[in-house]
C-alpha positions, 0 to 999 in steps of 0.5 A: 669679227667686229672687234674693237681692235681690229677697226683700230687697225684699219684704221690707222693702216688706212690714216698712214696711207693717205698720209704718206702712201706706203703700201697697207701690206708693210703694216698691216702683214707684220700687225696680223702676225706679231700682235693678232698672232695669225698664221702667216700665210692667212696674214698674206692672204689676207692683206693681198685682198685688202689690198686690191680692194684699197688699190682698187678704190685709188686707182678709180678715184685719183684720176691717175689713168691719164698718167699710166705708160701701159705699154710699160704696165704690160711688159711688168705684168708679164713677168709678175703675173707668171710669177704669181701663179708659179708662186700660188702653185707652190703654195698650194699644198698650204692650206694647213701650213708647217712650220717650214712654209711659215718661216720662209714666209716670214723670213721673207717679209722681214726682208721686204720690209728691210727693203722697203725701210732703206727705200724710204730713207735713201730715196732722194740718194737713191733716185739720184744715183739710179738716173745716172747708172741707169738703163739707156735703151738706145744702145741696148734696145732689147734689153729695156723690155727683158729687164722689165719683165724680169723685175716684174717676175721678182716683184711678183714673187715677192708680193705673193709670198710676203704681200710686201713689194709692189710698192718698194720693189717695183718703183726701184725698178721702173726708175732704174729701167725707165729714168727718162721715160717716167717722171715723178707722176708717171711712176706712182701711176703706172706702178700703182696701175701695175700693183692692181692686177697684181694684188687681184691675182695674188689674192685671188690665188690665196684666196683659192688657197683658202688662205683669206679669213673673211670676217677680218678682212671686213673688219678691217676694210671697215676702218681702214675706209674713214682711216685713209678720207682722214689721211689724205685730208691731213697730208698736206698739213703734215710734214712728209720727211717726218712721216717717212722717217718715223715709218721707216723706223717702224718698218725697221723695227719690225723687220728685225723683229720678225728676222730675228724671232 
């Protein structure tokens, strides 16, 4: 399945990764369902393995693992990991999806990039207002544990049915549970450190499922690997708030696309 169109696309998924970050899954899901009209589920299962396999190379090649708070990974993974499975488990019947499965799972990527469209915009906002309401685990001790296995379950959930999430969701909630614990660094690295298993499970899962579509997965691994070399190496010259608004719109857009289909 080498078409043109798909290298295209993983191309310029891969070039808005290195450029600003933002997950391939709040692109390339809504790409392979609106425009290559695949099947919802197949489009998730799908990016859920594009997307270990791009975490993977991140996470080798950023040096990131010096800045990972594993304890905190651990206690995501063990509300989100549980969750996953619970989430394939439902799915498991879908190998030849109805219209009610492929409508939740669309409705419910709508949502995530909605979210994930707000994240980016009110982020500044955001990480302001959270470090002053946020968690303080000296007089609630057992509570900071609990809420980050909670969030992890809903990260989780969210990942495995819409591959949107980990990102978005997951940042939100370790800022909001760990203000003081993770600066800037520690965050992306241990979100992204949590984001890998996650994305391994999920798309393994679906992948089980029958729900990955091989030929295109290659395809677009193929052009999203020189798409992300120059992404990184334009990022530093292109203005960052521009890039976020600009995908913001995009993944707005496309969410109300989706939402109101």
């Amino acid at each position: 399945m080498w078409q043109p169109a798909y290298l295209a696309s993983g191309a310029l998924v891969g070039v808005v990764i290195g450029l600003t970050g933002i997950g391939g899954g709040s692109l390339m899901t809504p790409l392979l369902i609106l425009v290559f009209r695949q099947s919802p589920v197949v489009a998730v299962g799908t990016d859920l393995v594009f997307a270990a396999a791009t975490k993977f190379v991140a996470t080798a090649t950023s040096g990131l693992q010096r800045r990972v708070d594993w304890p905190v990974v651990g206690r995501m993974a063990a509300g989100s990991l549980p969750a996953a499975l619970a989430t394939l488990y439902w799915l498991k019947d879908t190998h030849d999806p109805g219209p009610e499965v492929a409508s939740i799972v669309t409705r419910a990527l709508a949502v995530m990039l909605l979210l994930t469209s707000a994240s980016l915009v009110l982020q500044p906002r955001l990480q302001t207002v959270i470090r002053e309401h946020a968690l303080r685990p000296g007089r609630w001790p057992w509570l900071q544990p609990l809420a980050t296995v909670v969030a992890g379950a809903i990260v989780g959930c969210a990942v495995t049915l819409t591959s949107v999430g980990a990102g978005a969701l997951g940042t939100v909630a370790l800022l909001f549970v760990y203000p003081l614990r993770l600066t800037p660094g520690r965050l992306v690295a241990t979100d992204l450190a949590h984001a890998l298993p996650l994305a391994l499970v999920a798309g393994a899962g679906h992948a089980v499922l029958g729900h990955v579509d091989y030929g295109l997965l290659v395809t677009l691994l193929a052009g999203s690997i020189p798409g992300v070399l120059i992404g990184t190496w334009c990022a530093p010259r292109a203005p960052a708030w521009l890039l976020r608004g600009l995908i913001s719109v995009m993944l707005a857009a496309t969410g109300g696309r989706l939402l109101f289909a």
